[in-house]
C-alpha positions as semicolon CSV with decimal commas, in nm:
position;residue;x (nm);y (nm);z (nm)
1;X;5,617;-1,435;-2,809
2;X;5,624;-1,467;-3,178
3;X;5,387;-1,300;-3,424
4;X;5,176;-1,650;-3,456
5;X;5,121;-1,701;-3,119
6;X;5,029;-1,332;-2,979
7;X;4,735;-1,360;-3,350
8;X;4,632;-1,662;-3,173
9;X;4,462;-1,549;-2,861
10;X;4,350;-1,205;-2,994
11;X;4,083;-1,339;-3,167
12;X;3,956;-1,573;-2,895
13;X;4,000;-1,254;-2,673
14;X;3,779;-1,033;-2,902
15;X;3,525;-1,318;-2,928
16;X;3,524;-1,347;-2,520
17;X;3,462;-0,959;-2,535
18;X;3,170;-0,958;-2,800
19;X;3,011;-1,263;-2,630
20;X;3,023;-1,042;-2,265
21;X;2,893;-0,769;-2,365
22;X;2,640;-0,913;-2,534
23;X;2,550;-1,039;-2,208
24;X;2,532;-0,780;-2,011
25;X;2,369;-0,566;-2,283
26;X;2,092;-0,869;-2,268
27;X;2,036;-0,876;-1,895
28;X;2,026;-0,434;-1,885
29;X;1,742;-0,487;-2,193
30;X;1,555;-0,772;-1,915
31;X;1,485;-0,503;-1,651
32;X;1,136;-0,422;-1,591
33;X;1,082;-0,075;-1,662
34;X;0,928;-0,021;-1,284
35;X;1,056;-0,139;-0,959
36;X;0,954;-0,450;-0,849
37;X;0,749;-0,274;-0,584
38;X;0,510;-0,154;-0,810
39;X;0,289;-0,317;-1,051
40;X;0,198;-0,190;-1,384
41;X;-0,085;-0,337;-1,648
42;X;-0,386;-0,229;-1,881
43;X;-0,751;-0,243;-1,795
44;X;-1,009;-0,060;-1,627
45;X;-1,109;-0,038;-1,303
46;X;-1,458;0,059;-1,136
47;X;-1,506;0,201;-0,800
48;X;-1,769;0,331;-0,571
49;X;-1,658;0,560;-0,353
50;X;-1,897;0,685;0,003
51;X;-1,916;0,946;0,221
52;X;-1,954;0,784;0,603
53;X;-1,997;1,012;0,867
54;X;-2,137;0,985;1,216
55;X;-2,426;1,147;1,366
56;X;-2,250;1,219;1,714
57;X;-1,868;1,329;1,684
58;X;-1,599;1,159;1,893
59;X;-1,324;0,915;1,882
60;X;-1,340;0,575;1,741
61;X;-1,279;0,286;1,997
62;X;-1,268;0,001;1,769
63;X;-1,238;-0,040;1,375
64;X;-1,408;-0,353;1,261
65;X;-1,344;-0,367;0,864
66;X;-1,020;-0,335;0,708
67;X;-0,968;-0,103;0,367
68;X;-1,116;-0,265;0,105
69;X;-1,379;-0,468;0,241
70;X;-1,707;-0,513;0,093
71;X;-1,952;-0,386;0,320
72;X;-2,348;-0,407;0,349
73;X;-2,632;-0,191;0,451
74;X;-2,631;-0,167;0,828
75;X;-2,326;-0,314;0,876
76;X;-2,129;-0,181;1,168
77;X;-1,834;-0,038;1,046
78;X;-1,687;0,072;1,393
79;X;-1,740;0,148;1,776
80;X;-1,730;0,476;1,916
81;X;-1,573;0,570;2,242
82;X;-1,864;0,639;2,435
83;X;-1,678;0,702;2,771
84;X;-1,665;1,098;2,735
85;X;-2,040;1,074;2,647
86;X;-2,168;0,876;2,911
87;X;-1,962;1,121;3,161
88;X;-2,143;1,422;3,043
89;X;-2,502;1,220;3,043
90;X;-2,391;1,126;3,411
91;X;-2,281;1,522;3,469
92;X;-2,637;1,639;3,300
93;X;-2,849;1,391;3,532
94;X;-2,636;1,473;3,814
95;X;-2,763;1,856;3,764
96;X;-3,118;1,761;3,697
97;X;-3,118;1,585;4,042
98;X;-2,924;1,862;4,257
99;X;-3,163;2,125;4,061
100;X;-3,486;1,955;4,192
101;X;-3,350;1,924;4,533
């Protein structure tokens, strides 16, 4: 190689090097901050938050709103397993009648 032709592709060789890192510098500075599993903005946000609680404790049978869900006044929210309940009402009536006999 003479001294012409080796000047010849060192300059097209340091452009090719500018113009890729450039690139790459360009696509690190497009990264959102956050994973794309989260979300990030401004604003405000207003929430009411309530206490629910049963009047008899036990397990729940049946869930009928999701997380979230606007609710109203009355609505049923979910079922309780009544099963255990009804066995001991069955065991207390089955004492009332062998007590009056």
């Amino acid at each position: 190689m003479t001294a012409g032709s080796s000047s010849r592709w060192i300059v097209p060789t340091i452009a090719l090097a500018i113009v890729a890192a450039g690139f790459f510098a360009w696509k690190h500075a497009q990264r959102p901050s956050v994973m794309e599993a989260f979300a990030s903005s401004n604003g405000r946000i207003e929430a009411t938050e309530v206490n629910v609680s049963a009047k008899q404790a036990g397990r729940l049978k049946e869930v009928l709103v999701r997380e979230g869900d606007d609710v109203q006044a009355g609505q049923r929210v979910a079922r309780m397993d009544t099963a255990a309940l009804e066995a001991s009402l069955h065991q207390a009536e089955a004492q009332i009648r062998q007590a009056r006999n």
